[in-house]
C-alpha positions as CSV (number, residue, x, y, z in Angstrom):
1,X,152.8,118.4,102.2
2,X,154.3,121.1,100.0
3,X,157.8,122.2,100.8
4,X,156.9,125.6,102.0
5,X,154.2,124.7,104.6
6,X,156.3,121.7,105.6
7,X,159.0,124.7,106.3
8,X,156.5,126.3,108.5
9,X,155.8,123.4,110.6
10,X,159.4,122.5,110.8
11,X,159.9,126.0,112.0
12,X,157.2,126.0,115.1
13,X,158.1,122.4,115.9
14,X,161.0,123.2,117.0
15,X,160.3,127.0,118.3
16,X,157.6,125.0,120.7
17,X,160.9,123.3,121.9
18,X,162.1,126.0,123.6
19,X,161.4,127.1,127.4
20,X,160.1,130.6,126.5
21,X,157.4,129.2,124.1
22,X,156.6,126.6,126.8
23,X,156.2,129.5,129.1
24,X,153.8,131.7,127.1
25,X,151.8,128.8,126.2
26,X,151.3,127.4,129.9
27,X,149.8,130.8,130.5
28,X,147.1,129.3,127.6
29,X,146.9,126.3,128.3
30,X,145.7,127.3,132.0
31,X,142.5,129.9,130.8
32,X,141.8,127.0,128.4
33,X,141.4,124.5,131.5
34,X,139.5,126.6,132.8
35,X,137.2,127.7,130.1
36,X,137.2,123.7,129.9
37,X,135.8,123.2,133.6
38,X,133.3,125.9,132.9
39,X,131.5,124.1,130.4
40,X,131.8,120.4,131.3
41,X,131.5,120.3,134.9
42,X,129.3,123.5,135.3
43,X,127.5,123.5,132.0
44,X,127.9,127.1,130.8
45,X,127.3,126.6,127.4
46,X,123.5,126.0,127.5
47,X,121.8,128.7,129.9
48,X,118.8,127.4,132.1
49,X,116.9,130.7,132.2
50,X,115.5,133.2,129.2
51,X,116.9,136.6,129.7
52,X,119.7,138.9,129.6
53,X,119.9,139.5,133.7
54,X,119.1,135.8,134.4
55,X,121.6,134.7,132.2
56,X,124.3,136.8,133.6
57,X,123.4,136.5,137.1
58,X,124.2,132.6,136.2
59,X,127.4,133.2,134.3
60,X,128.1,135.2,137.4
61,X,127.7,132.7,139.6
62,X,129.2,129.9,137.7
63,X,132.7,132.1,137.4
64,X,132.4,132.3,141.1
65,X,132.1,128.6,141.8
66,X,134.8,127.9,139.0
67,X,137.1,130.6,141.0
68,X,136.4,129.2,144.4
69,X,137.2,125.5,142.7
70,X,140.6,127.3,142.2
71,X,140.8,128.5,145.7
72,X,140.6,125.2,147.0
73,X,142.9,123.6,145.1
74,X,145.3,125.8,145.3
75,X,144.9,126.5,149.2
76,X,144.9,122.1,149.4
């Protein structure tokens, strides 16, 4: 790797060391997990209807069985 991009890595290696990195990305790293859920266990990313107001009544209602997922587990 050349020397300066190897100084850039070096750099954020060790800034994703510290506890206030750690925090901002666990903020991330939760609406990614979620995103995540959305599309494997709900299958968001191919719609089962043609439309505009079918396909948002179903992102609709998959958002609202994703958030009451949430719910539960964080009410278990």
């Amino acid at each position: 790797m050349p020397e300066a991009q190897q100084k850039i890595q070096t750099h954020v290696r060790r800034d994703q060391k510290t506890s206030n990195w750690q925090q901002r990305y666990a903020i991330r790293a939760g609406c990614e997990a979620t995103a995540s859920e959305t599309v494997h266990a709900h299958g968001l990313r191919h719609c089962r209807y043609r439309g505009l107001a079918k396909t948002h009544v179903q992102h609709v209602l998959t958002a609202a069985g994703t958030n009451q997922r949430l719910c539960q587990r964080l009410t278990a």
